[in-house]
N, CA, C and O atoms as a Tinker XYZ file with bonds, in Angstrom:
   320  protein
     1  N      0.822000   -1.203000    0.000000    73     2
     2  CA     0.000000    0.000000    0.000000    64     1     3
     3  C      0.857000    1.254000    0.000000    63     2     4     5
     4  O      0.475000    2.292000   -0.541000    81     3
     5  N      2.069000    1.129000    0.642000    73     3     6
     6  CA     2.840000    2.392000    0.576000    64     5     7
     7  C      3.432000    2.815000   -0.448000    63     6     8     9
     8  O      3.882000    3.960000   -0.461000    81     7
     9  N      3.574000    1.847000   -1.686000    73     7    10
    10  CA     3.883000    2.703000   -2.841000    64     9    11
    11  C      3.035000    3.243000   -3.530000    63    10    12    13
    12  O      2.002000    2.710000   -3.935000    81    11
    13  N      3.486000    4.647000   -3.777000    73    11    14
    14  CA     2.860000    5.963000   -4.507000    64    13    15
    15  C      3.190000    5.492000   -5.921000    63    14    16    17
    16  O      4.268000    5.034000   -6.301000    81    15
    17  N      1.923000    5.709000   -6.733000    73    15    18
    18  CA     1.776000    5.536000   -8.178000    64    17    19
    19  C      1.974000    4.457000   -8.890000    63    18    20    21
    20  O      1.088000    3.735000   -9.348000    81    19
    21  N      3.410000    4.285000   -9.032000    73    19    22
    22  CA     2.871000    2.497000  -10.799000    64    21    23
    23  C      4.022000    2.040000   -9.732000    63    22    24    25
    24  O      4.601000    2.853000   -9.012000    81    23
    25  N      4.251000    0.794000   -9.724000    73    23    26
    26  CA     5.240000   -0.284000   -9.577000    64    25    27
    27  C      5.033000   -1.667000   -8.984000    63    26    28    29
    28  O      4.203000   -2.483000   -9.386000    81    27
    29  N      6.033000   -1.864000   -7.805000    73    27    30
    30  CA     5.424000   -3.782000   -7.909000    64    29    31
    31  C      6.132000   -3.500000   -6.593000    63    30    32    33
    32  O      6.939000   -2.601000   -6.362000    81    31
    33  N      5.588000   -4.617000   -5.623000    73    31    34
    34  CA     5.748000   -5.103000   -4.185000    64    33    35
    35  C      6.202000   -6.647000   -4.611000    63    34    36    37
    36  O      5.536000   -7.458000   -5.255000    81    35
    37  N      7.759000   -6.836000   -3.963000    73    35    38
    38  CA     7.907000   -8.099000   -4.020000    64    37    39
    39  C      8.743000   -8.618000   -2.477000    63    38    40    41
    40  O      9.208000   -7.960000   -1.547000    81    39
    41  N      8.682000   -9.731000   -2.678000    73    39    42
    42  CA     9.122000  -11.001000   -1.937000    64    41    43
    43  C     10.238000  -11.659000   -2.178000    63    42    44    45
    44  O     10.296000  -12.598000   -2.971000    81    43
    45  N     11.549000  -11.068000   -1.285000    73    43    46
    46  CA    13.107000  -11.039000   -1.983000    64    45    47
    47  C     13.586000  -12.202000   -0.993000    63    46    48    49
    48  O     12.823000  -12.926000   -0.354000    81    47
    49  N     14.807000  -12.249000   -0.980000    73    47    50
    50  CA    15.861000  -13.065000   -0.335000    64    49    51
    51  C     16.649000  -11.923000   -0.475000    63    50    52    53
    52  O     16.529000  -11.392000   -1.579000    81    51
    53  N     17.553000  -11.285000    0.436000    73    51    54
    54  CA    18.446000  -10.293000   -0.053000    64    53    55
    55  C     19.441000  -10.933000    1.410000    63    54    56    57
    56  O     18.950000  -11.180000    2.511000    81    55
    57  N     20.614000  -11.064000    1.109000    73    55    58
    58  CA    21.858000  -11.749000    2.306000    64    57    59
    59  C     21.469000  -12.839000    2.994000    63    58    60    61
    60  O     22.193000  -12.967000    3.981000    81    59
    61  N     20.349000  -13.995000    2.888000    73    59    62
    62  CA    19.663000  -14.705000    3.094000    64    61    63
    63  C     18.774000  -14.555000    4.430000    63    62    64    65
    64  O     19.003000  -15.150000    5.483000    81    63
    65  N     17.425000  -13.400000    4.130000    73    63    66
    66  CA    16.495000  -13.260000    4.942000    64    65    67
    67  C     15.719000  -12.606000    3.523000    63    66    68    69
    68  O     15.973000  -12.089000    2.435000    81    67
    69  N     14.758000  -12.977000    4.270000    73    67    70
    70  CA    13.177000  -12.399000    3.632000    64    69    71
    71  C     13.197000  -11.391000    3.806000    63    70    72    73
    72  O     13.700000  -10.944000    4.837000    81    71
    73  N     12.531000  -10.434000    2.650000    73    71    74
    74  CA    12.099000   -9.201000    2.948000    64    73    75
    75  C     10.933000   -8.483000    2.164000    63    74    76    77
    76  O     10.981000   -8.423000    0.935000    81    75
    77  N     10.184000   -8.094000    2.673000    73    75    78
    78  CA     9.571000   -7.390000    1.679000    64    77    79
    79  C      9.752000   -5.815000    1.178000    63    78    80    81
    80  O      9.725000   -4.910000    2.013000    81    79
    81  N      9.918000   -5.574000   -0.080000    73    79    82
    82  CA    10.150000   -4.316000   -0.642000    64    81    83
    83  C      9.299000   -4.189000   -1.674000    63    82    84    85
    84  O      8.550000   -5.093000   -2.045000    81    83
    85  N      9.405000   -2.558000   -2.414000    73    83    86
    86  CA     8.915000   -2.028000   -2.986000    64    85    87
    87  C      9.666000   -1.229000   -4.421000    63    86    88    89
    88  O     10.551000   -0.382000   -4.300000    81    87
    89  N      9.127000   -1.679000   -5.722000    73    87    90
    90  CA     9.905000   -0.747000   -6.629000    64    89    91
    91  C      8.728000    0.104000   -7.052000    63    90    92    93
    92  O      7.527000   -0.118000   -6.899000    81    91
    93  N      9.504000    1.396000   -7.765000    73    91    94
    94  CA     8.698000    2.203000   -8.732000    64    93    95
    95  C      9.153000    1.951000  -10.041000    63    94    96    97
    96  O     10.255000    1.789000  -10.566000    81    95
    97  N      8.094000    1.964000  -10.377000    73    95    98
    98  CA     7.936000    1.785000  -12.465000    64    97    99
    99  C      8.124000    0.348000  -12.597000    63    98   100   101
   100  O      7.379000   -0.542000  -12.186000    81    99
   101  N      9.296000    0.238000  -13.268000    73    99   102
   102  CA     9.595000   -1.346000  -14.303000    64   101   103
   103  C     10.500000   -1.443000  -13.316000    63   102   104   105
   104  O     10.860000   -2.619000  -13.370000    81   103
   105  N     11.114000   -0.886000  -12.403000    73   103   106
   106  CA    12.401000   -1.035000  -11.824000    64   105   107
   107  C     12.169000   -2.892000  -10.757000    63   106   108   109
   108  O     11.237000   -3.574000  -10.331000    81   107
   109  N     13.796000   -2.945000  -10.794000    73   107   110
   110  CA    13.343000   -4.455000  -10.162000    64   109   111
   111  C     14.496000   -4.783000   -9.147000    63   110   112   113
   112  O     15.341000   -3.915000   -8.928000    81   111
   113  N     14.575000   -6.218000   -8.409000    73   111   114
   114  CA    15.250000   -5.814000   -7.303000    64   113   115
   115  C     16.120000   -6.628000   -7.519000    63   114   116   117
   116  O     16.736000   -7.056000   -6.543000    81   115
   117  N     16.511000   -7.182000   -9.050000    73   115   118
   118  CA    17.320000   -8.385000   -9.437000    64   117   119
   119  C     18.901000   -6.834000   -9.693000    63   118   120   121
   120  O     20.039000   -7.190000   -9.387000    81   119
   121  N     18.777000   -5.933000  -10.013000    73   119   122
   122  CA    19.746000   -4.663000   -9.956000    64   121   123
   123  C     20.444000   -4.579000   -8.846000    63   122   124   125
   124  O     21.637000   -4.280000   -8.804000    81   123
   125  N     19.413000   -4.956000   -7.455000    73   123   126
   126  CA    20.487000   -5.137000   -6.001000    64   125   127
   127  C     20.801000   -6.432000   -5.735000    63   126   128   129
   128  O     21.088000   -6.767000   -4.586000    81   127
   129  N     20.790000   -7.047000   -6.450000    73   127   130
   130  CA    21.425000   -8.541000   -5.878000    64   129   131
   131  C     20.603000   -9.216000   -5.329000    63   130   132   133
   132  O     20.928000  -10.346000   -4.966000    81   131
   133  N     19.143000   -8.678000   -5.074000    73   131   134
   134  CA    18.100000   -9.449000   -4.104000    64   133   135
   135  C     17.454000  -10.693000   -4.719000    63   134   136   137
   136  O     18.106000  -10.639000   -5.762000    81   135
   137  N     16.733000  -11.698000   -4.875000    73   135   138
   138  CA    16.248000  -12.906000   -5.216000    64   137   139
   139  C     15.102000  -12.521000   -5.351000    63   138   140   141
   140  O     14.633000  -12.522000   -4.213000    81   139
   141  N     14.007000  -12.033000   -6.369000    73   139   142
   142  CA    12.694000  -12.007000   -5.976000    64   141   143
   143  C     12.153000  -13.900000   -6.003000    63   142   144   145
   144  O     12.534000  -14.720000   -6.838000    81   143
   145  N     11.221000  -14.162000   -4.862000    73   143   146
   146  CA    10.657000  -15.070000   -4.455000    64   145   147
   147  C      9.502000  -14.694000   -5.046000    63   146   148   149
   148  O      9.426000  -15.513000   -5.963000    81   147
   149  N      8.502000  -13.961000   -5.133000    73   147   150
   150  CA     7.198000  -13.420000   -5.669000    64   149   151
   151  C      6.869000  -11.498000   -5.659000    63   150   152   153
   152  O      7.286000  -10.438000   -5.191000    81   151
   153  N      6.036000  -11.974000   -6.368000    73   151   154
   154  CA     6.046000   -9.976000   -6.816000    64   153   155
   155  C      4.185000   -9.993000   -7.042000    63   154   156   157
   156  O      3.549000  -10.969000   -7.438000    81   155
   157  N      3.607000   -8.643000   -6.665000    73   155   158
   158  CA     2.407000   -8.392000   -7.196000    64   157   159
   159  C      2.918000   -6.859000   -7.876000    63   158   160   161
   160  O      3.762000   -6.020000   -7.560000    81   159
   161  N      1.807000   -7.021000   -9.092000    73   159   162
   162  CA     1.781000   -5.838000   -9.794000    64   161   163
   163  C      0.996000   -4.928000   -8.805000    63   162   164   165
   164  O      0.012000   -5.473000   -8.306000    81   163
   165  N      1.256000   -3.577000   -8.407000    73   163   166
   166  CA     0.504000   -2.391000   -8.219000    64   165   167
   167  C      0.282000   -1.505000   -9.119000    63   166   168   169
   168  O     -0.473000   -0.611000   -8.735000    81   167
   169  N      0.725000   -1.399000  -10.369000    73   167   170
   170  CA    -0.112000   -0.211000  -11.352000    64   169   171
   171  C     -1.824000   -0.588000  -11.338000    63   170   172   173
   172  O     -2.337000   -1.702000  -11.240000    81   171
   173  N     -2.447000    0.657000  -11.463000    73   171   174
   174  CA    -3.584000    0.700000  -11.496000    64   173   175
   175  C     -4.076000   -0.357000  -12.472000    63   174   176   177
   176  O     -4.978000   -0.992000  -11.926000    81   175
   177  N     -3.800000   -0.851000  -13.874000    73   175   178
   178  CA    -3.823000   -1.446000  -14.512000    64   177   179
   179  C     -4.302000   -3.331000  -14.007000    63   178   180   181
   180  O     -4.869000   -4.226000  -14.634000    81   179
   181  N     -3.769000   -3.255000  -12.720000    73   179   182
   182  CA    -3.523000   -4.663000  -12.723000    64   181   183
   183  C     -5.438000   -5.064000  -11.260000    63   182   184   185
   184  O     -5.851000   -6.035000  -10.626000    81   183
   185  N     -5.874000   -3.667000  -11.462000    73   183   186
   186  CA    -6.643000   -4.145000  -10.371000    64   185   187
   187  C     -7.649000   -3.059000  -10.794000    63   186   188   189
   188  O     -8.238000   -2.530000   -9.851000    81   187
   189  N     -7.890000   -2.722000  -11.749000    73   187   190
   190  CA    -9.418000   -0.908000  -11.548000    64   189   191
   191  C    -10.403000   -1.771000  -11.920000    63   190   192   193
   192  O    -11.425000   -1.781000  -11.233000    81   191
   193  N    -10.281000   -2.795000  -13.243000    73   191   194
   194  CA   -11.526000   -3.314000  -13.741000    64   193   195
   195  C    -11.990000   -4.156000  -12.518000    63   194   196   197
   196  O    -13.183000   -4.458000  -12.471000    81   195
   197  N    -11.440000   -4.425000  -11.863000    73   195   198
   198  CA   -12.504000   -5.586000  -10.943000    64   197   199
   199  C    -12.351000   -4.445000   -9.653000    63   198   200   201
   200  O    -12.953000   -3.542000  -10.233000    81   199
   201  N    -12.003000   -3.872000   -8.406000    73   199   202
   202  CA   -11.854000   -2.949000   -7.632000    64   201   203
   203  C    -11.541000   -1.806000   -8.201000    63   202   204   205
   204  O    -10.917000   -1.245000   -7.300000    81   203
   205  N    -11.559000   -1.097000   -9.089000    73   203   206
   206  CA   -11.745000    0.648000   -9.569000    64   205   207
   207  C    -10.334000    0.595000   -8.440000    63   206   208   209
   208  O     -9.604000   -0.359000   -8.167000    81   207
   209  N    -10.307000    2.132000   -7.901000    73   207   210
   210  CA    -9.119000    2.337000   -7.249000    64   209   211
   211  C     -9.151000    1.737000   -5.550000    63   210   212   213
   212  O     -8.703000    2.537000   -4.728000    81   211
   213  N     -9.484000    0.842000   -5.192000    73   211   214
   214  CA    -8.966000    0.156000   -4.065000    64   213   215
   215  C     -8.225000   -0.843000   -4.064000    63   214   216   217
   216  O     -8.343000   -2.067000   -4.001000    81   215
   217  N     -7.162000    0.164000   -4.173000    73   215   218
   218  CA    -5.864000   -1.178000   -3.847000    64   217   219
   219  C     -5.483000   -2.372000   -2.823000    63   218   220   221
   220  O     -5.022000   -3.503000   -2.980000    81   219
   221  N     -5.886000   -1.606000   -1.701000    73   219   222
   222  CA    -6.067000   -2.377000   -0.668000    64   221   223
   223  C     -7.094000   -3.258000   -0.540000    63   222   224   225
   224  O     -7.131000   -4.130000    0.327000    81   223
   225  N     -7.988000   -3.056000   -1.423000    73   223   226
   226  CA    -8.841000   -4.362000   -1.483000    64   225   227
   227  C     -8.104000   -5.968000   -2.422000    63   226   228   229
   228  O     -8.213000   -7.192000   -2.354000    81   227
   229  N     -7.470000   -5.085000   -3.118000    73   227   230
   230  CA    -6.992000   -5.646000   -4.548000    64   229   231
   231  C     -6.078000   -6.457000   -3.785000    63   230   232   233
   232  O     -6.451000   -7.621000   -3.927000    81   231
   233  N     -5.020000   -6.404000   -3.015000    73   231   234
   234  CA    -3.763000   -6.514000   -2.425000    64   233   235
   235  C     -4.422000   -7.589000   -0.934000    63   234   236   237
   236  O     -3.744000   -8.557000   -0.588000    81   235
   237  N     -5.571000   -7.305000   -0.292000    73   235   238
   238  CA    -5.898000   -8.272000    0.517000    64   237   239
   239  C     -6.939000   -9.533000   -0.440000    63   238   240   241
   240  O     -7.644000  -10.297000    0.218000    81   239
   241  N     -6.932000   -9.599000   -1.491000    73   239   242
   242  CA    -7.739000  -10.432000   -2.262000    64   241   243
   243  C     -6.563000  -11.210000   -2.639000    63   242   244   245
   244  O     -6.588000  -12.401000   -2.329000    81   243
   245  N     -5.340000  -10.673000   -3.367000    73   243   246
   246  CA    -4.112000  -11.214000   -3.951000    64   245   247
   247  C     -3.487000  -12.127000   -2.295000    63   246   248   249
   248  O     -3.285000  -13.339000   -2.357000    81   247
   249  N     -3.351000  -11.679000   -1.513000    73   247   250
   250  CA    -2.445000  -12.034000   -0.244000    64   249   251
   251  C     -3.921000  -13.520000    0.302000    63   250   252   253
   252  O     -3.638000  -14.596000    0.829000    81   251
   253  N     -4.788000  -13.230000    0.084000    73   251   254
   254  CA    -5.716000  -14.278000    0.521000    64   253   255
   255  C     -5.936000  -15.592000   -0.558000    63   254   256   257
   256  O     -6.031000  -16.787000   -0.276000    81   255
   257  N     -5.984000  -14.926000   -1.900000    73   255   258
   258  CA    -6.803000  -15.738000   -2.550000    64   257   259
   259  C     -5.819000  -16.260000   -4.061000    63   258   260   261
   260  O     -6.146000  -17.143000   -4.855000    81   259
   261  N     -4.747000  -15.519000   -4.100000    73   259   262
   262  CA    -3.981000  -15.573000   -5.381000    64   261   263
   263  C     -2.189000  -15.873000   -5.368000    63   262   264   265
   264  O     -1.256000  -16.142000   -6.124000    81   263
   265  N     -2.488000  -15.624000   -4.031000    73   263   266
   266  CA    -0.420000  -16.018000   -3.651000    64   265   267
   267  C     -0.560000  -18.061000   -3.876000    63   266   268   269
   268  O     -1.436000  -18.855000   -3.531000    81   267
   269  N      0.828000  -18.247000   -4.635000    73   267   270
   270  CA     0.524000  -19.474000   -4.612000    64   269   271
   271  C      1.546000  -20.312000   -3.695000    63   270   272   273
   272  O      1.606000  -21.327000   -4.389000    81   271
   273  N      2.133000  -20.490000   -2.933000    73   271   274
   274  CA     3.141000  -20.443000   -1.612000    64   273   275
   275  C      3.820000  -22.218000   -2.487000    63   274   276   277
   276  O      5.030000  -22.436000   -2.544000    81   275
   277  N      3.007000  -23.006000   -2.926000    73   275   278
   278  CA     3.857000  -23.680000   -3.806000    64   277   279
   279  C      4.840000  -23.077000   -4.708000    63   278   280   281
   280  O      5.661000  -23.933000   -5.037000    81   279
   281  N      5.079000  -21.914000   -5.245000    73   279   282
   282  CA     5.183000  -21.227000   -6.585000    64   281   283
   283  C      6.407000  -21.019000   -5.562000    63   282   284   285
   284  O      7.331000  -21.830000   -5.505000    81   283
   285  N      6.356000  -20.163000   -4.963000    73   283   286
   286  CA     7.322000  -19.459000   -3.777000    64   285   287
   287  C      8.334000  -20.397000   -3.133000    63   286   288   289
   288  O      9.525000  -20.273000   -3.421000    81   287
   289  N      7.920000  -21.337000   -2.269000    73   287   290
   290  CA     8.784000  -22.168000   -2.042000    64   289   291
   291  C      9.507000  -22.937000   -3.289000    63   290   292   293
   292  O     10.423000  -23.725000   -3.056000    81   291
   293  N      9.227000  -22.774000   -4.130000    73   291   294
   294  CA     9.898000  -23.491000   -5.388000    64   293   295
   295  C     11.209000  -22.093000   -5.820000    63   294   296   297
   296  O     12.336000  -21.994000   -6.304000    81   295
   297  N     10.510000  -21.543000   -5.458000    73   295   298
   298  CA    11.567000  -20.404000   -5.916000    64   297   299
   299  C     13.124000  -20.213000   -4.961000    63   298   300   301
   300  O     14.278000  -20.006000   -5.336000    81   299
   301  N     12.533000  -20.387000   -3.637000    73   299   302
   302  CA    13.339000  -20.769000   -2.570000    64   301   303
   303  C     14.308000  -21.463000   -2.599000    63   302   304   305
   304  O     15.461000  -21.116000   -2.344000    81   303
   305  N     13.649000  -23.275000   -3.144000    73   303   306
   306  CA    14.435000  -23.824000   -3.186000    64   305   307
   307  C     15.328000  -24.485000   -4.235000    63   306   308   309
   308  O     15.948000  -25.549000   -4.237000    81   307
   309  N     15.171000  -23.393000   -5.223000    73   307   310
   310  CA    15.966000  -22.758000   -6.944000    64   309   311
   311  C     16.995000  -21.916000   -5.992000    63   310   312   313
   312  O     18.138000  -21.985000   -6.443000    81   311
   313  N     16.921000  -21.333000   -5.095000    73   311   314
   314  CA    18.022000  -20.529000   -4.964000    64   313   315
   315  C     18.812000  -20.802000   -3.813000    63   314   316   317
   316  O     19.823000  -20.102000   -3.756000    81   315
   317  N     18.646000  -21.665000   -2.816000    73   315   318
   318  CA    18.754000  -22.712000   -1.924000    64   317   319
   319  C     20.134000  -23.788000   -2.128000    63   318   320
   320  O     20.291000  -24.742000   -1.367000    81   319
């Protein structure tokens, strides 16, 4: 929710701990050395037709109903 305007919230490995961060635009977190594990889109684009501008609806629907934690741990243990 705290990023202002277009970009993506992801799910890194960065020195081997979890973290969650935030880019703006296209920017990504493979530039700092971090591992993305999973990412959601936040441009408006990825959530108005079904929630118009509630992101936070959009983002507790994705975290409930659309994270796939198989997907994730696979990613884990690709970099593992």
């Amino acid at each position: 929710m705290g990023r202002f305007g277009s970009g993506y919230a992801w799910l890194v490995l960065d020195g081997g701990k979890a973290q969650i961060l935030t880019t703006p635009n296209a920017e990504t977190p493979l530039t700092t050395g971090a591992l993305p594990l999973l990412t959601v889109d936040v441009w408006e684009h990825a959530y108005y037709l079904d929630h118009r501008n509630r992101r936070d609806v959009f983002l507790e629907v994705f975290c409930q109903r659309l994270i796939s934690w198989d997907f994730v741990a696979g990613n884990l243990k690709r970099v593992g």
